[in-house]
Each structure stands twice: as structure tokens, then as C-alpha cells.
N, C-alpha and C positions, 0 to 999 in steps of 0.2 A: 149580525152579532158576531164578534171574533170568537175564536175557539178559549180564549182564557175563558170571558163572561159564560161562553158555555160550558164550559168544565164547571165554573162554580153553581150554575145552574141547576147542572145536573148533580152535584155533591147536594147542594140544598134539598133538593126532590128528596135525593134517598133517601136523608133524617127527615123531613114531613113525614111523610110516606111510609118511613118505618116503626117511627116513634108517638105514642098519643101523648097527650099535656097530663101536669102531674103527678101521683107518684108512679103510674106505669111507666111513665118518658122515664122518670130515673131508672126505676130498674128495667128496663128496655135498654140503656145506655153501658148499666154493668153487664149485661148481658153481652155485649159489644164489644167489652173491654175498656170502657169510658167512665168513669167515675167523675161527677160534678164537683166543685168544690162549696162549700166548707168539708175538707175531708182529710182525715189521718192517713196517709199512704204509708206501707211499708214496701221499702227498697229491697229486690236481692231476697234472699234466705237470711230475711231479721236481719242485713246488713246495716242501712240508714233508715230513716225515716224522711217524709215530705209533711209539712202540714198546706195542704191545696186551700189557699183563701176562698169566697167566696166571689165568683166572678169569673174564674179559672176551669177548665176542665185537663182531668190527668187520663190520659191515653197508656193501656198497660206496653208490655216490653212486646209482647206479640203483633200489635200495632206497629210500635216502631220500628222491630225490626223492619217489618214489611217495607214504611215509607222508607228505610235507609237505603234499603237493597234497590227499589226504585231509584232515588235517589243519584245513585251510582256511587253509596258510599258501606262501607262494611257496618252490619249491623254488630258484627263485635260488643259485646259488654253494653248492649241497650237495655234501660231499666224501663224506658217512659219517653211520655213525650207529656207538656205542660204547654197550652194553649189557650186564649181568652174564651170564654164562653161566648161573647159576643160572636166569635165568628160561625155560630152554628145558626145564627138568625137569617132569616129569610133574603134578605137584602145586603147581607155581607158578599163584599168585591170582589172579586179573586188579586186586581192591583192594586187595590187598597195599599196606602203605605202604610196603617196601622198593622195590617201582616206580620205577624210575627212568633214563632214559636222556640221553643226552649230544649233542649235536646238532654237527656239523661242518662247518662254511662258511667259505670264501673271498670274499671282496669287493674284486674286481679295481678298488678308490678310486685307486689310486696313494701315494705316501706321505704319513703322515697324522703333521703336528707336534704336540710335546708343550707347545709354548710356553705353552699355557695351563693347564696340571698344578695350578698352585696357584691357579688363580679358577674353579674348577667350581661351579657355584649348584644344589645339591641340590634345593632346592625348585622352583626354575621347571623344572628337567629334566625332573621328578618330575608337577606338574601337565598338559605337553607331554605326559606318558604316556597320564596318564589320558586328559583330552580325547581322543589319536587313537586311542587303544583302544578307547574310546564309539563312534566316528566307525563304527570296521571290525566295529562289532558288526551291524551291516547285511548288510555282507558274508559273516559267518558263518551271518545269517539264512537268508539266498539260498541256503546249502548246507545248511540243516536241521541246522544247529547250536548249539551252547547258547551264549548271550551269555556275556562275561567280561569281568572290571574288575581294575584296578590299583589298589591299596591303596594300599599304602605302601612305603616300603624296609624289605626284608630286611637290607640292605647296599650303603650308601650309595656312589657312586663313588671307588674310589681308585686311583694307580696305583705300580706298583712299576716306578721309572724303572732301575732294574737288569736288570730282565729284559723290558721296556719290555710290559708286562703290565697291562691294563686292567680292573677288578673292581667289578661291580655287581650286586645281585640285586633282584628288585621281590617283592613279594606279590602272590597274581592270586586273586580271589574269584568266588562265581558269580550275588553280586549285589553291586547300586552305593550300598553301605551302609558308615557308619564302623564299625557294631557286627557285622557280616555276617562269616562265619568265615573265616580263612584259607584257601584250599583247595590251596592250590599255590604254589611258589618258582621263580621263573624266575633262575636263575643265571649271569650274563653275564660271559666271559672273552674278552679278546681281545689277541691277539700282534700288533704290529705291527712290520712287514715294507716291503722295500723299493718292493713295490711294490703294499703293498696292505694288509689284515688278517686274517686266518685268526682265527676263532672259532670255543670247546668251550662249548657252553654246557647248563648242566646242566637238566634238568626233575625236579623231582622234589616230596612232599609236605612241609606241612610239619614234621611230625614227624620225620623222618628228614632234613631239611636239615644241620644240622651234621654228619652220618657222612656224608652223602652227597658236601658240600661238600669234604670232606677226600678223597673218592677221586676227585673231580673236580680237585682241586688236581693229585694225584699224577700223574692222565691229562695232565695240564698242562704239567707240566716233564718229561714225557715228550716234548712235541709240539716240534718245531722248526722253522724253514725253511732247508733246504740250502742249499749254499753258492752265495756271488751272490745271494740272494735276503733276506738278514738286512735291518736296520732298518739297522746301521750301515753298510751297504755304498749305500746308495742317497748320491747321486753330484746335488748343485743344480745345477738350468741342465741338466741332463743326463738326468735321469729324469724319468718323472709324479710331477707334484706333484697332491695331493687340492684342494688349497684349502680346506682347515679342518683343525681340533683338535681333542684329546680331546672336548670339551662335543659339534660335530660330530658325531665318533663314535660318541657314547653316545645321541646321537637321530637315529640313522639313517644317518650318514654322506652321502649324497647330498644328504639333504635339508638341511643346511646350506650345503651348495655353491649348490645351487642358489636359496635363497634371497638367499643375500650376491649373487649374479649378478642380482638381480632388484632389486636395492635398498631390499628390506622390510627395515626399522629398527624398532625400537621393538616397540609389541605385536602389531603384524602378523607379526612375524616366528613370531610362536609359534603363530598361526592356521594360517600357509599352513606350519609344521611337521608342524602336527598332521594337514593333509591328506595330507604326502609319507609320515606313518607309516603311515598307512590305507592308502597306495597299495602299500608293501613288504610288507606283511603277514604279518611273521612279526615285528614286536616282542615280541609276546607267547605263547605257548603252553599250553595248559592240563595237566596232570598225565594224561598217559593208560598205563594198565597196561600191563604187555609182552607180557603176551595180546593187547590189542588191537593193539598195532603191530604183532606178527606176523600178525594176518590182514588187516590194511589192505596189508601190505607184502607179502602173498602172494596178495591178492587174494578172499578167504576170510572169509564174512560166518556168523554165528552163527542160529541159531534162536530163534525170541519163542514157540514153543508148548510 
């Protein structure tokens, strides 16, 4: 038996083993930090809301944090983590390509302008990826981690200025080759808000991108931010302002600020990007099964014999 199938094995066990059928399993599960869905979530200190369909389980921010920090990415601004309940069954794969999980953060930016909606530059955003992906492959060393690269776009940046909804996906391989296969989709969604951004962003393979895509939309326009807290209620001269734009947002959000604050113009500005993406550390993600997030997120490591 490989060690993935044992890592999900051993995730499986725990939830048998911890949890009875029911309504104890349920509240055995909030006990956990796990809330099943059909369920009202509230994001944040009454910041957004989630409505968890039925089929779904929402994993609180205390979880997440945990799987991010494993991970080898910053738990920064985790609200949650949104997961099929299916993968709690008995017989769920750890390589399954239905794998797939939704990641949920808050980025207390302040609010962030649309003004540049129509001059997004795919390609230099796209290059800014790879380079500080390179950069934090360092960093995932240091944790005994496997190096990861950005491809290309899945799906290019767009936004839908109606629901002020921000849409990009990268390809992440597990080496730094034009020919080197797909191995994962990182799927970027982000709502912005009065005073800040709330992002669902999806992980998952790519085989199963498109279906996946489509239940990550849905979790989408389930997610909102209460009231006082919308896009259009923010208030100039009055609230936090970010100091940058969509383009901003899509590489990092800080690290555009703080560049324009520095006065790097020109090609500098995409060098000292590409350090601030390294320094966030969660641009990218790699595709990891629901077996393994359930034992990194409960603390519970599999057997190599």
C-alpha cells in the first residue's frame, strides 16, 4: 500500500472512530470545527456570510489555518476551508481526481478600485507569477517540500463589474518545463468589499477543473458581505482606501501598494513584486487530496511501512 492510500486510511479511521451516525456525528463534527452543510456560515466578525449547500462541509478558520501552515503557505486572513462531504466516506482516495477543496480568506487591503478593469496585461501578471513562485520554491524546500511552477493560464483575469467579482485560474506543474504536465489548477475568486477582499479560491486537478469550476462558481454567489460591509457602501475621504487596482489585486494586493510607495517604475517594479509574492506565500497551492488535509488538519500523519 503507498503512503498517500495510507495517509487517507489513516484520516478515514479517525472520523469512524471519532464520530457516531446521526445527530451525535453532527455535533461531534462542530465540536471539531466542522459544520455539515445545509448551513448559514458567518465569515469574520459578521463580516460575509457563506450559505454551505447540502453535500458540502465547512471546516472553521482554526482548521485552516492549521492545513495552510502545513501546507507551506501563510495562514493569513483564513476564514475556512469548503470541502465535498463525500470525502469523509470510507472509501474516498487520497488521488482521487475529484480532490478538491475551496480555500477562504479575508484581506483586510481596504478598498480596492476597479478603474483599471479594461488595461489588465495578462502576460506581464502571468510572468510576475512564475518568477516569485521560483523565488518561494526555497521556502518550500526549508519544509521538505516538493518544488512547484506556474504554467500558464487556465483562465485568464476577468471581472464581472456587476457582482464586482474578480476571476483568474493559473496551471501549477511539478516541474519548470513548457512540455511538463499539468498537475493542478489554482482557481482565483475574489469579492470585493468595502473594506477589503474576501476570497474562494478553488484547488483542484486538472481533469476535473471545469465541474469543479462550476461548483466553486455556485459556492460563489452563495458568499456575500453583510450589510455595511458591500463594495458599494464604502464611503471616499472616509474609509480605507488600498491604494491600487484590480492588476494590484491579482499580484498580491500589498505588494503593489507597496511598491508604488517605493517609486519602483518601470522593470523594477516587477522584480521587487515578485519578492512580495514570495513573502505572502500562498500565491500558489498545489492539489492535495482530502485524505491528506484531513490528517494535516487533525494532526495525524500516515505510515511508510
Amino acid at each position: 500500500m503507498t503512503s498517500l492510500l495510507r495517509l487517507t486510511a489513516v484520516s478515514c479511521f479517525v472520523f469512524l472512530s471519532l464520530f457516531s451516525a446521526g445527530t451525535a456525528f453532527a455535533e461531534d463534527l462542530k465540536e471539531k470545527g466542522i459544520t455539515p452543510g445545509p448551513a448559514h456560515i458567518i465569515l469574520g466578525d459578521n463580516l460575509a456570510s457563506i450559505d454551505v449547500p447540502a453535500g458540502y462541509v465547512f471546516a472553521d478558520k482554526e482548521l485552516a489555518k492549521k492545513f495552510l501552515e502545513s501546507s507551506g503557505s501563510t495562514p493569513d486572513g483564513a476564514l475556512g476551508i469548503v470541502f465535498p462531504a463525500e470525502a469523509m466516506k470510507e472509501n474516498s482516495k487520497e488521488d482521487d481526481a475529484n480532490s478538491f477543496y475551496v480555500i477562504s480568506r479575508f484581506e483586510d487591503s481596504g478598498y480596492v478600485h476597479d478603474k483599471d478593469a479594461k488595461d489588465l496585461k495578462p502576460d506581464e501578471i502571468l510572468k510576475t507569477y512564475q518568477e516569485g513562485t521560483k523565488e518561494n520554491n526555497e521556502h518550500r524546500k526549508s519544509m521538505d517540500l516538493p518544488p512547484i511552477f506556474v504554467g500558464g493560464w487556465a483562465e485568464k483575469p476577468q471581472y464581472k463589474k456587476d457582482k464586482h467579482q474578480v476571476v483568474w485560474a493559473l496551471e501549477v506543474k511539478d516541474q519548470d518545463s513548457a512540455t511538463a504536465p499539468v498537475t493542478g489548477i489554482n482557481y482565483n475568486t475574489r469579492i470585493l468589499g468595502r473594506k477589503g477582499v474576501l476570497s474562494m479560491n478553488l484547488v483542484t486537478s486538472q481533469e476535473k477543473f471545469p465541474e469543479n469550476k462550476a461548483k466553486v462558481m455556485a459556492l460563489l454567489n452563495k458568499t456575500e458581505f453583510t450589510k455595511g460591509n458591500t463594495y458599494g457602501e464604502y464611503v471616499e475621504g472616509k474609509d480605507k482606501a488600498s491604494g491600487y487596482g484590480l492588476t494590484g489585486l491579482i499580484l498580491g494586493g500589498g505588494a503593489m501598494a507597496a511598491a508604488a510607495k517605493m517609486g519602483l517604475l518601470g522593470g523594477l517594479w516587477k522584480w521587487l513584486l515578485g519578492l512580495f509574492l514570495v513573502g505572502k506565500k500562498f500565491i500558489v497551492l498545489a492539489v492535495v487530496g482530502l485524505g491528506a488535509l484531513f490528517a494535516k488538519i487533525f494532526g495525524k500523519k500516515g505510515s511508510d511501512k
